[in-house]
LOGUTI-687142 format. One line per field, with one value per atom (N, C-alpha, C, O): residue number from 1; atom name; x, y, z. Coordinates in pm, 1 decimal. Layout:
residues N
k = [NUM_...] .
a = [CA_...] .
px = [X_...] .
py = [Y_...] .
pz = [Z_...] .
//
This chain:
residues 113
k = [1_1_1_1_2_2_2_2_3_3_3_3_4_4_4_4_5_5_5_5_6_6_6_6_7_7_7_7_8_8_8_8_9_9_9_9_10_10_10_10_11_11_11_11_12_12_12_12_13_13_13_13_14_14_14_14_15_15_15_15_16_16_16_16_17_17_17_17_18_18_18_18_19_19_19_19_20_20_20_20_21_21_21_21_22_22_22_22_23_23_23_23_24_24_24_24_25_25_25_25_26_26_26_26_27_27_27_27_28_28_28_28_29_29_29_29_30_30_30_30_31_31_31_31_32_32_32_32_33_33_33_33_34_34_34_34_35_35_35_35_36_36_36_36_37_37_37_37_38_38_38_38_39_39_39_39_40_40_40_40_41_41_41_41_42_42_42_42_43_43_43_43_44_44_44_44_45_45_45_45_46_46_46_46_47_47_47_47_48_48_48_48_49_49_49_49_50_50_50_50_51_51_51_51_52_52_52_52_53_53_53_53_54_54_54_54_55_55_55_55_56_56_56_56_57_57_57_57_58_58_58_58_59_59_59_59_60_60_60_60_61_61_61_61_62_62_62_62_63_63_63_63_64_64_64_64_65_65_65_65_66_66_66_66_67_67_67_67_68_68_68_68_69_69_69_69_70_70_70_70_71_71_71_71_72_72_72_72_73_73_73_73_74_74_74_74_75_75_75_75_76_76_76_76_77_77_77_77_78_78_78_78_79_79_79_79_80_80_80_80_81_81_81_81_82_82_82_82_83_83_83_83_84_84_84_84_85_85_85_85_86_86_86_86_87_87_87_87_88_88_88_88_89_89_89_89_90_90_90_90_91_91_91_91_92_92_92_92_93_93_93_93_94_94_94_94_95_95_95_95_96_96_96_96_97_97_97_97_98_98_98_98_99_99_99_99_100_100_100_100_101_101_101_101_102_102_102_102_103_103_103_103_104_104_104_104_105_105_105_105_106_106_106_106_107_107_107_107_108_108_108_108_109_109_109_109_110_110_110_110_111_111_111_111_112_112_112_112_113_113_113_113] .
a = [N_CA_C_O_N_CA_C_O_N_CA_C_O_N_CA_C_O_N_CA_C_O_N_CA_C_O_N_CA_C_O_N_CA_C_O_N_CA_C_O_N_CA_C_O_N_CA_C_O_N_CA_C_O_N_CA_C_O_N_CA_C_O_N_CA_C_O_N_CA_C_O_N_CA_C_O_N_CA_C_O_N_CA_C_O_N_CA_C_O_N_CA_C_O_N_CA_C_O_N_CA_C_O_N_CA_C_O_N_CA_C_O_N_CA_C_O_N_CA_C_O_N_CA_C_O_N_CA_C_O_N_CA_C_O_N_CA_C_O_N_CA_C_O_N_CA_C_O_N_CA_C_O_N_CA_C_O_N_CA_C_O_N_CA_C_O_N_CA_C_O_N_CA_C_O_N_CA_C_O_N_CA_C_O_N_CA_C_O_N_CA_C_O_N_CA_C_O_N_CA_C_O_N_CA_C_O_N_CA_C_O_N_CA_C_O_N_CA_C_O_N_CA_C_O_N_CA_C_O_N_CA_C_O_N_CA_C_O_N_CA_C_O_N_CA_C_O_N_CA_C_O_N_CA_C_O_N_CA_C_O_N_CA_C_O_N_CA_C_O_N_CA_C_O_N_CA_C_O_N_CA_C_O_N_CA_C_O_N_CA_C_O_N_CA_C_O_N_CA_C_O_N_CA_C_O_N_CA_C_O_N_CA_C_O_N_CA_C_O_N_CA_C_O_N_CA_C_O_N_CA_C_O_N_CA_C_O_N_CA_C_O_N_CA_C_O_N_CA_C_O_N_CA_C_O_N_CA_C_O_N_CA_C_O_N_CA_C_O_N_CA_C_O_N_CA_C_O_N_CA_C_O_N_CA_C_O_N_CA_C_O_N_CA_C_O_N_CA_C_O_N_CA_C_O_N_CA_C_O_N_CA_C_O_N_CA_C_O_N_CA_C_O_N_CA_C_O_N_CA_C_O_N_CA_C_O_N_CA_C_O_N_CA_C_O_N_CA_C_O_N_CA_C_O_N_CA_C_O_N_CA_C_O_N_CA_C_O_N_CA_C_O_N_CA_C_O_N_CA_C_O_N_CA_C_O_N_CA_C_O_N_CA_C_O_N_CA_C_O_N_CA_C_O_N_CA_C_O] .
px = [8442.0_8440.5_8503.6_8461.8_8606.9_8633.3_8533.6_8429.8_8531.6_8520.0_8508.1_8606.5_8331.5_8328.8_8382.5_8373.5_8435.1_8452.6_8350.5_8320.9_8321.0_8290.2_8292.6_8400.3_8183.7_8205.1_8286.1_8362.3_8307.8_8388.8_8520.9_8514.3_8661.3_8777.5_8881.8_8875.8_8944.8_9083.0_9009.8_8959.5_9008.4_9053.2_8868.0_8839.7_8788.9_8603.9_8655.6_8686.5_8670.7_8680.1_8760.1_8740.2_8868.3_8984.4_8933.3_8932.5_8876.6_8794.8_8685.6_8663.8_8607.4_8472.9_8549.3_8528.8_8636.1_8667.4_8772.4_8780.0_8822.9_8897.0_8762.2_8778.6_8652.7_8538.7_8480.8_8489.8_8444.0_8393.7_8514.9_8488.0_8641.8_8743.6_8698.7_8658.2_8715.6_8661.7_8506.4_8470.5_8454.7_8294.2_8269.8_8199.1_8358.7_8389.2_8487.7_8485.8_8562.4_8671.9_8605.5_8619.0_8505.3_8423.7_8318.3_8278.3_8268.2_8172.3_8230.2_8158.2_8354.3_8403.9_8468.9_8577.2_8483.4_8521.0_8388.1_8401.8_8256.2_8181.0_8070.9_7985.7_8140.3_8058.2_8186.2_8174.6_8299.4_8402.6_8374.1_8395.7_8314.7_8282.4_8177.6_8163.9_8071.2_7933.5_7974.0_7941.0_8038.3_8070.4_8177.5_8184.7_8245.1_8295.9_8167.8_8117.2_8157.8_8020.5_7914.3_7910.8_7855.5_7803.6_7879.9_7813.5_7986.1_8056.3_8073.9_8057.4_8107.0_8113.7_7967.5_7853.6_8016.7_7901.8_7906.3_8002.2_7764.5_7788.6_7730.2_7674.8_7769.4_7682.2_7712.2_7816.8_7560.4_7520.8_7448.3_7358.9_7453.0_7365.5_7311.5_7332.0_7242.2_7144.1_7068.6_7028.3_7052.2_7006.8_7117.5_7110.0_7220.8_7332.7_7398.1_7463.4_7390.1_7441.6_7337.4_7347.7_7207.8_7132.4_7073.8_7019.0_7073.4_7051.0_7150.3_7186.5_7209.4_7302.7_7259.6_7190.8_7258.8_7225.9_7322.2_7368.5_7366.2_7420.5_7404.0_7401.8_7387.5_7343.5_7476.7_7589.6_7436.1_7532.8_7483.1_7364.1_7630.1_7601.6_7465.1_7429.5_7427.0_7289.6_7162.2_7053.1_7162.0_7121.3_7027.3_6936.5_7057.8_6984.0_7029.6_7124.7_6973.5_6989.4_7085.6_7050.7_7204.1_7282.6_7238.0_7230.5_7217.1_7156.2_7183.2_7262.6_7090.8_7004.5_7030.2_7026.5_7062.6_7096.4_7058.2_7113.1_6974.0_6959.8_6957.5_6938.6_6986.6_7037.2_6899.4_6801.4_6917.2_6831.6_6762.3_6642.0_6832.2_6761.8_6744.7_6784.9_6692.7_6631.3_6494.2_6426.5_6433.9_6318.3_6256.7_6269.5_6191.2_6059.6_5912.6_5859.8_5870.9_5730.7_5650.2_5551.1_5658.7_5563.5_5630.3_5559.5_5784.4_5756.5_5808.4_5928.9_5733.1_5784.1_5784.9_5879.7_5729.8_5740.4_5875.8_5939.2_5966.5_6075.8_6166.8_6277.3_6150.3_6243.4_6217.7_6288.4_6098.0_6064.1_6194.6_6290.0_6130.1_6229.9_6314.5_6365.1_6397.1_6543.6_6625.9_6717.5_6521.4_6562.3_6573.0_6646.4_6460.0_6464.6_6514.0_6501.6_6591.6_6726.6_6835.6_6899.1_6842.1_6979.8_7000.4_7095.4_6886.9_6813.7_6871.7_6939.7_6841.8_6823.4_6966.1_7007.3_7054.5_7207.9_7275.7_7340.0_7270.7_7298.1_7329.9_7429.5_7168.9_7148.3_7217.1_7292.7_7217.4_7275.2_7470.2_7543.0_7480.0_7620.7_7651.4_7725.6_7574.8_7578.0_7541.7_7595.1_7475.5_7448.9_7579.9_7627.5_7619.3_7732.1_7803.3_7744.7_7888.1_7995.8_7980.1_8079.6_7815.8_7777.1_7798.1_7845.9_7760.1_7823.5_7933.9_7955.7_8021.5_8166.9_8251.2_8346.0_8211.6_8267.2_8204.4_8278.6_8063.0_8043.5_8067.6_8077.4_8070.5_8154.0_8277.2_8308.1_8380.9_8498.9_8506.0_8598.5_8405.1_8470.9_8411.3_8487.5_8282.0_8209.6_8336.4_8378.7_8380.6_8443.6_8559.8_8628.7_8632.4_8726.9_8774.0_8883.7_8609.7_8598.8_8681.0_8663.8_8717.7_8725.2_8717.6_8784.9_8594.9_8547.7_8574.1_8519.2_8697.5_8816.2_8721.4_8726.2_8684.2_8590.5_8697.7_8686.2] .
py = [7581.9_7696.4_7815.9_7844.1_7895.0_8012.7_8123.6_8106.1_8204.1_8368.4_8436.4_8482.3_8452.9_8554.3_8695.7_8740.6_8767.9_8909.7_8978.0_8927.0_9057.5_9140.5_9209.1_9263.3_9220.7_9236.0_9366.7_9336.3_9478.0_9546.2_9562.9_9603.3_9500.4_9510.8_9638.1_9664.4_9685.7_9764.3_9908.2_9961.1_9965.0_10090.7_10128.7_10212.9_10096.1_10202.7_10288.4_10403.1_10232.2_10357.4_10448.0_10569.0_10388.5_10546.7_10651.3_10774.0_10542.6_10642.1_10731.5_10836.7_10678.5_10753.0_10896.2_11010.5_10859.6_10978.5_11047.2_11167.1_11029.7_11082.2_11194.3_11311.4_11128.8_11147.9_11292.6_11413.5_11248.8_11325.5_11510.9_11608.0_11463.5_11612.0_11706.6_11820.5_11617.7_11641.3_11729.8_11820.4_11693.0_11724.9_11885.8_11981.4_11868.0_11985.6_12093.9_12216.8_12014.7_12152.9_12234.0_12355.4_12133.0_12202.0_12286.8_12388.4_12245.8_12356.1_12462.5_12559.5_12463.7_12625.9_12648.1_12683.2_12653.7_12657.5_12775.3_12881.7_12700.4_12732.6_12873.5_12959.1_12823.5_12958.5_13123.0_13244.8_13023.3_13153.2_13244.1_13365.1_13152.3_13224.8_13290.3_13376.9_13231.4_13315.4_13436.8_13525.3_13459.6_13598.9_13667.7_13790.5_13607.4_13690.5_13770.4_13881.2_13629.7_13686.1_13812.4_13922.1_13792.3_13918.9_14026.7_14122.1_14059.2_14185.1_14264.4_14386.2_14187.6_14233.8_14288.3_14247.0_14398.2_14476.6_14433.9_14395.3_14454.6_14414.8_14557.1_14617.5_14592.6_14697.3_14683.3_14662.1_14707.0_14712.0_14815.1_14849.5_14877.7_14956.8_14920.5_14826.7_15014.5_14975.2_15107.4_15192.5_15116.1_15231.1_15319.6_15440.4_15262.4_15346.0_15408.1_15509.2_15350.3_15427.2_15514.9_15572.6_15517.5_15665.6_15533.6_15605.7_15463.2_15371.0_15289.3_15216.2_15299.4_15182.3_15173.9_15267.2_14988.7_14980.2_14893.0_14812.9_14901.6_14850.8_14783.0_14844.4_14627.8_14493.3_14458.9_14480.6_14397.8_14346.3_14203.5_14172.1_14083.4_13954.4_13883.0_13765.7_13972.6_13952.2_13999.0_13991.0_14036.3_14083.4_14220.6_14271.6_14251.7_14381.6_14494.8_14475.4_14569.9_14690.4_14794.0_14811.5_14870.1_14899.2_15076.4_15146.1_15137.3_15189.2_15196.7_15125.8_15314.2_15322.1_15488.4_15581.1_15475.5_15590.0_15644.3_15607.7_15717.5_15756.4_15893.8_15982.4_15894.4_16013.7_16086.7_16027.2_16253.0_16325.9_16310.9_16336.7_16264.9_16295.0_16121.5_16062.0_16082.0_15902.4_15952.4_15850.7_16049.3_16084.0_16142.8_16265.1_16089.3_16152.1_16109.0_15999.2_16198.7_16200.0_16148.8_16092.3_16149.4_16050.1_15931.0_15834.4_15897.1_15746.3_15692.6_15689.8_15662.0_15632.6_15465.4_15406.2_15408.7_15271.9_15257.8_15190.5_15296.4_15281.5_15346.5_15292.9_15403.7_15438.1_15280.1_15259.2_15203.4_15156.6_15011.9_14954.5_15004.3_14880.9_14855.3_14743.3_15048.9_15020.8_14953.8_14872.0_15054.9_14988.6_14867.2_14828.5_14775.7_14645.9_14579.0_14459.9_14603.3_14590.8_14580.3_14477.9_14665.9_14730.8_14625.4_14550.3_14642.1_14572.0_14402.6_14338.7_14370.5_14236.3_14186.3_14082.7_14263.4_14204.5_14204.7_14103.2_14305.2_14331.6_14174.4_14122.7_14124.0_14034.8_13906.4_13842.3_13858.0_13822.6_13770.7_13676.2_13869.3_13904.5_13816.2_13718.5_13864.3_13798.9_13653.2_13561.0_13624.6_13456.0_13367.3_13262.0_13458.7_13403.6_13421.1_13345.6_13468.3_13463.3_13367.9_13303.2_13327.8_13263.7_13108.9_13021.5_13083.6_13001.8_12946.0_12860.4_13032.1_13011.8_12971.5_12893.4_13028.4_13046.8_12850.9_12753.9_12854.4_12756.6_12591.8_12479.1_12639.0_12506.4_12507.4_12398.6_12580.3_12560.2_12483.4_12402.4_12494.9_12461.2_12293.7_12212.8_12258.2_12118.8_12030.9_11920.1_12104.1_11995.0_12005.3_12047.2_12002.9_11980.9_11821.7_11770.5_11768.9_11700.4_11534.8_11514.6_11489.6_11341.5_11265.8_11260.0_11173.3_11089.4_10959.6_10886.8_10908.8_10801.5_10675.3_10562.7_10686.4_10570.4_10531.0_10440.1] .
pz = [15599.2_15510.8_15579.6_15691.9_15520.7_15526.8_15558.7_15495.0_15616.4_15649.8_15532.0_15474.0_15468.0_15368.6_15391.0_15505.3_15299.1_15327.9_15216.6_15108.5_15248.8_15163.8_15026.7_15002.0_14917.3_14783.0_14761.1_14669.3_14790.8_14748.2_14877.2_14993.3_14776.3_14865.1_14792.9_14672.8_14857.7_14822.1_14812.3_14911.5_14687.3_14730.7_14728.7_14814.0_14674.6_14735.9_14815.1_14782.6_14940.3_15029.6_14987.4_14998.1_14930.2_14922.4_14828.4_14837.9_14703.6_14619.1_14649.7_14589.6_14760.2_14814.7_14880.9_14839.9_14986.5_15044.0_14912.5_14939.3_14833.2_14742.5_14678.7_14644.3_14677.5_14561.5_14691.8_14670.1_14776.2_14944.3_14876.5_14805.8_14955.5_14921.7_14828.4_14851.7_14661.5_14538.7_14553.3_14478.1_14632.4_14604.7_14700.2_14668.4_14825.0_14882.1_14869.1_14876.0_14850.6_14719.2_14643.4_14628.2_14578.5_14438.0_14502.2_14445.4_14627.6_14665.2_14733.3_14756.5_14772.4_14822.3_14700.5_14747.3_14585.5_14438.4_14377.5_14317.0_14425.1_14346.5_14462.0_14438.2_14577.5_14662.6_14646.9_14660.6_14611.0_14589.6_14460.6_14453.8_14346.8_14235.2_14206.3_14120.0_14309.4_14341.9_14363.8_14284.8_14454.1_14552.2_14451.0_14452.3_14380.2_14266.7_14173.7_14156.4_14130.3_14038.6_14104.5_14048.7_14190.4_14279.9_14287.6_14247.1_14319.2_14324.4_14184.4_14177.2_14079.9_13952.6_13893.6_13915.1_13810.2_13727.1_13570.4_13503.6_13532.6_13349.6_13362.9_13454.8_13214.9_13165.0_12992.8_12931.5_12942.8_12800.4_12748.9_12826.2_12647.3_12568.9_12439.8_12362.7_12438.9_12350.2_12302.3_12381.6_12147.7_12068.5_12044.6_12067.2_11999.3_11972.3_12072.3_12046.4_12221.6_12351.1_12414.0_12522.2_12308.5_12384.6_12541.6_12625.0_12565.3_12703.9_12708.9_12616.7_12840.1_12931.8_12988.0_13029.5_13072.5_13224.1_13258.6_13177.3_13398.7_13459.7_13568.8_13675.5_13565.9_13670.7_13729.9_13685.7_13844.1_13935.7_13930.1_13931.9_13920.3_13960.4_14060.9_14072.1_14105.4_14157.7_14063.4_14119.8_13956.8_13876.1_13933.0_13867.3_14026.7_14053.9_13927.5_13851.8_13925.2_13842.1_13917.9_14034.6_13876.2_13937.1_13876.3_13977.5_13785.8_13722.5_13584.1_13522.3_13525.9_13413.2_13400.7_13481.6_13234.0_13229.2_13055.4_12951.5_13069.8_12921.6_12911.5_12994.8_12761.1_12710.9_12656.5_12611.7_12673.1_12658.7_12537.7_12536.1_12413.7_12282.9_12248.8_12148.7_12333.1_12312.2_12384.3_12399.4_12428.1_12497.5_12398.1_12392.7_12314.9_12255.3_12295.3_12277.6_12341.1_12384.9_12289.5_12335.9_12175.0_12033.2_12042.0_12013.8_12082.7_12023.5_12183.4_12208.2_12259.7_12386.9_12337.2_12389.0_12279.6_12288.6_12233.2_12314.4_12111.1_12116.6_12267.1_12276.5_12330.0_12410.2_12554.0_12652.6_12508.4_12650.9_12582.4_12634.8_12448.6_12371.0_12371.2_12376.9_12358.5_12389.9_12505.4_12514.2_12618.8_12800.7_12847.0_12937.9_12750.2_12787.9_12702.8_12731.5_12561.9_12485.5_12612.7_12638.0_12663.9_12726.0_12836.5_12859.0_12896.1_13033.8_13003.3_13083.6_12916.3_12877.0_12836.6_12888.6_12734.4_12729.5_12869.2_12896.2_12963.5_13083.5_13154.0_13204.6_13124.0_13255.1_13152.3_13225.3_13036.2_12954.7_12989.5_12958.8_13049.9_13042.1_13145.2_13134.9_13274.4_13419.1_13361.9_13423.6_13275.1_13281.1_13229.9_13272.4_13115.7_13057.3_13166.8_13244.4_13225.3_13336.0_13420.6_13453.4_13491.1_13558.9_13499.3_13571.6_13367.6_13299.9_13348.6_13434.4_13253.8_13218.6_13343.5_13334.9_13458.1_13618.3_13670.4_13685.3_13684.1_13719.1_13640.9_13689.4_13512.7_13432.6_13446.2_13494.7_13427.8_13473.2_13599.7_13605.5_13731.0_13792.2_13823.9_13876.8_13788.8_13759.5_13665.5_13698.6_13550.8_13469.3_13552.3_13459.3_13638.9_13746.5_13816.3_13838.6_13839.7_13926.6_13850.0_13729.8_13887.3_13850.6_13939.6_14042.5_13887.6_13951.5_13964.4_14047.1_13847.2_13876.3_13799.6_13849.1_13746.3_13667.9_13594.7_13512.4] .
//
């Protein structure tokens, strides 16, 4: 009897390390768009402009800014509604980008099936 070889012949390997490049490309792909994403600001308002805020890709709060005649001392619960209106498309914004940035770069990959 002949010398078994082994169940997978020809290219596995070429594909694995083809698949290996692919997988690290995509992660300095996706740490490059992080650090994009972080540097960039969203900003949204809310209540007709009387509140903007402005988040950074880290979603910290970059600031907050409201206008004098959105301050009424009787209806503070609308003024708290608006902020976290404002507050809330803000961070909204950062998710979508975060999205859009990190799928672009996942549907990239081919995995040669």
């Amino acid at each position: 009897m002949g010398k078994g070889r082994g169940g997978f012949q020809g290219g596995m390997p070429g594909n694995m390390n083809n698949l290996m490049k692919q997988a690290q490309r995509m992660q300095r792909q996706m740490e490059q768009a992080q650090k994009e994403l972080e540097e960039k600001n969203f900003e949204a308002t809310a209540g007709g402009g009387a509140v903007k805020a402005v988040v950074n890709g880290k979603k910290d709060i970059v600031s907050l800014t409201i206008q004098p005649e959105a301050v009424d001392p009787e209806d503070v619960e609308m003024l708290q509604d608006t902020i976290v209106a404002a507050l809330n498309e803000a961070l909204k914004q950062v998710d979508d980008e975060s999205e859009k940035l990190m799928g672009g770069i996942g549907g990239k990959m081919n995995l040669g099936f």
